[in-house]
N, C-alpha and C positions, 0 to 999 in steps of 0.2 A: 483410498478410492476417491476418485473426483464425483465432482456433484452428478446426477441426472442430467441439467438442463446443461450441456457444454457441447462445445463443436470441437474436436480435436482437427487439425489443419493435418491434411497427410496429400498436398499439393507443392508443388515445386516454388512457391509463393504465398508470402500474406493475401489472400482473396478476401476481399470482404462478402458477406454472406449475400446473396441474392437477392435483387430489388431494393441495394441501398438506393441514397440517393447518388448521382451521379459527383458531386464534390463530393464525396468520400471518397470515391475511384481516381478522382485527380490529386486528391490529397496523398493517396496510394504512390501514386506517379511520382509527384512532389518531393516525397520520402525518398523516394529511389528503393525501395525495399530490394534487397538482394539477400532475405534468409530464406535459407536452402532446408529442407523436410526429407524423410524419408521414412514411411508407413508412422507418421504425426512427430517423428521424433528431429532434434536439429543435431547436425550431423557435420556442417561444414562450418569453414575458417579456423580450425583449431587456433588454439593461444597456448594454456598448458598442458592442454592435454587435447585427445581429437576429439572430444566431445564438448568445450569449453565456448561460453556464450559470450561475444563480442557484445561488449558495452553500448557500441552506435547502435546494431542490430535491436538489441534488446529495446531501445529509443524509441528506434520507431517501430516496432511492434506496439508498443507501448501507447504513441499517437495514435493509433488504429484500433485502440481498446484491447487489445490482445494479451496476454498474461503468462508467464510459463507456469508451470506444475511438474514434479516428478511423480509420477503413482506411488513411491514409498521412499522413503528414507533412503535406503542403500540402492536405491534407483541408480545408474552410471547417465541416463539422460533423463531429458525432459519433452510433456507435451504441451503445446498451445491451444489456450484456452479461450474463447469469446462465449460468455455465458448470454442466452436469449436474452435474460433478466439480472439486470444489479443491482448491486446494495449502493445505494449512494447518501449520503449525509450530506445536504446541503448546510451551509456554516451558518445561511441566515436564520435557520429554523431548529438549530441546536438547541437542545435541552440538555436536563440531567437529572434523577430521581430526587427529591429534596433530600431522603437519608443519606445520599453520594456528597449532595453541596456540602450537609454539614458535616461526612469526615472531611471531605476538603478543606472547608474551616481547622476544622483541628492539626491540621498540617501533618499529617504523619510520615510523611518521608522527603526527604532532602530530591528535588527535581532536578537532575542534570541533561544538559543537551550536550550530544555527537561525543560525550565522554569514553564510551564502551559499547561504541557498535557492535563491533568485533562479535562481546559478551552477549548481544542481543540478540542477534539472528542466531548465536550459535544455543543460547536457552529456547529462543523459537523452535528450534528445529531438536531439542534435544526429547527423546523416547521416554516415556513415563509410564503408570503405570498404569495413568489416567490416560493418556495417549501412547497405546503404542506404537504409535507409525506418525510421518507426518510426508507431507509434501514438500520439504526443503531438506533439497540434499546439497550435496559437495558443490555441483556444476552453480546452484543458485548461489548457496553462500560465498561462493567467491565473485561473481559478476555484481551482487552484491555490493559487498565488503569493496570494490575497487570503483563503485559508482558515489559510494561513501566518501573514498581517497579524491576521489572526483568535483566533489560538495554537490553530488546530485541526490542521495539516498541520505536519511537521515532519522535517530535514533532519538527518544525521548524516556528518559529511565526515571522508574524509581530507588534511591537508595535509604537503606537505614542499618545504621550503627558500622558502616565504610562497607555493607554488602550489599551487591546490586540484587533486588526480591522482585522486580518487575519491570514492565518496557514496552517498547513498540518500536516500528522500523515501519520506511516506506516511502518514496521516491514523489520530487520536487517537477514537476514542470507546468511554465507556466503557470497559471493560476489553481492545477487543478495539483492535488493531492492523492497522490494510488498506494493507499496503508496495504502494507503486504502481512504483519502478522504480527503479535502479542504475546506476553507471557506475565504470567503472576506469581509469584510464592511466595506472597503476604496477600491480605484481604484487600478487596478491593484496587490493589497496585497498578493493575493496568487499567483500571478504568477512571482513576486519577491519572496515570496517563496521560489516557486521552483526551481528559479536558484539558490537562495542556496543552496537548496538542491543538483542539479546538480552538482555544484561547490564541497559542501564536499563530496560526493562519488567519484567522479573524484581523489578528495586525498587520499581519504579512501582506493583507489584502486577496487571498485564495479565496475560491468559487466554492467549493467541495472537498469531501473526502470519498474516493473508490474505493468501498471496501470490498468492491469484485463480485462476494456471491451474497442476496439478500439473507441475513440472518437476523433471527426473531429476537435475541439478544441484544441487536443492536437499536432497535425500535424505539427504547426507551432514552438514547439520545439523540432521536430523528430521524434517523437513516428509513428511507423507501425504497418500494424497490421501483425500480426505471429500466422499461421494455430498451433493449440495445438502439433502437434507431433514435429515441431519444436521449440519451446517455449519449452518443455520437454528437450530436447536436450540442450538447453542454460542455461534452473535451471538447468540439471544436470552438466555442466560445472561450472557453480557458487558455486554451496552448495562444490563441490571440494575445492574451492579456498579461499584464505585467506583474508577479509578484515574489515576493522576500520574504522567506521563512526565518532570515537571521536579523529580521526587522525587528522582533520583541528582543527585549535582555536574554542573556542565555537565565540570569535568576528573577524569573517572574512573578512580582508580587500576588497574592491570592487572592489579594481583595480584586487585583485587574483581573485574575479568572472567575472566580463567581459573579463577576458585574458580567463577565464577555459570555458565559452561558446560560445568565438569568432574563438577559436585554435579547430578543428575537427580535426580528428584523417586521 
């Protein structure tokens, strides 16, 4: 089920919600947006199948704050999302719970980047027992997985003993970061993760991280939540701005990550 607070788009265009300001409308323009809806679902340009989401489209949905979602796993399509309210993680104001720094310290698992994307989105999306449903389905993991092939979408894993136990995924543009989703199956795994990831965007020179819908989980490494029209405001200062995810080493020292989420801005 998707969250309460979301706008499903069931209009023959990305609109932006009522009483933006008016450069968000040009920026609309700018984009050239031409994805096609039909009762919130996207329907047009097939690729390999007629339900398949063209990589540019998905772009600029993306500069407009916009998100896809399936309502379940075996979903065949998907609907667009602009939540009122986001989870946003600004990188100046990252933290981490000290018990996290010091298994971090302890190094417990081998950090690879863009190794097993593949592997990542497809444990993101896989049904459990603890999740039986998820909102990535086939249509997502492939636009995906080909934004990957791309060097747009990118994977930050944990491994231990040559098995991958955790991860995260979640697309490049600009300065801004839009994490689309996580998995764990060892302790703590995704949330060493994420201070890697935290860590290389901090190098990289990134603004933030979208994590889409605010969650209470993520509080305790900064993330607020930020009304849409400001969030609007901060993608459009980021898509401005210049930055490099493949700026830090793909094997990043730990001491460079506890100094990068212990130093706040």
């Amino acid at each position: 089920m998707l969250p309460v607070k979301t706008q499903i788009i069931e209009r023959q265009e990305v609109t932006p919600p009522t009483g933006r300001p008016c450069e968000y409308r040009s920026r609309r323009r700018q984009c050239g947006i031409s994805i096609h809806y039909r009762f919130g679902y996207h329907t047009a340009m097939p690729r390999d199948s007629a339900t398949a989401i063209p990589t540019d489209e998905l772009l600029k949905a993306y500069r407009l704050g916009y998100f896809p979602m399936a309502r379940s796993r075996d979903e065949a399509e998907v609907v667009w999302v602009l939540p009122d309210e986001r989870g946003v993680l600004m990188l100046g104001d990252a933290r981490a719970p000290k018990r996290l720094v010091r298994s971090l310290k302890s190094e417990p698992f081998e950090i690879r980047i863009n190794t097993a994307f593949a592997n990542v989105i497809a444990a993101c999306a896989e049904q459990t027992h603890r999740r039986p449903d998820t909102w990535i389905n086939d249509q997502i993991i492939e636009v995906y997985t080909e934004l990957h092939f791309q060097g747009r979408a990118h994977s930050v894993e944990c491994w231990r003993d040559g098995e991958l136990v955790g991860g995260l995924y979640g697309i490049a543009m600009g300065a801004a970061f839009c994490g689309e989703s996580m998995f764990s199956q060892e302790t703590n795994a995704s949330k060493i993760a994420l201070l890697h990831l935290i860590a290389r965007l901090k190098i990289g020179g990134f603004h933030f991280i979208d994590a889409q819908f605010f969650n209470e989980h993520l509080v305790q490494f900064g993330q607020v939540a930020m009304l849409d029209a400001d969030y609007q405001v901060a993608l459009e200062k980021a898509l401005r701005a210049c930055a490099d995810f493949n700026a830090a080493p793909n094997q990043l020292e730990t001491t460079r990550v506890v100094q990068s989420i212990t130093q706040t801005s």
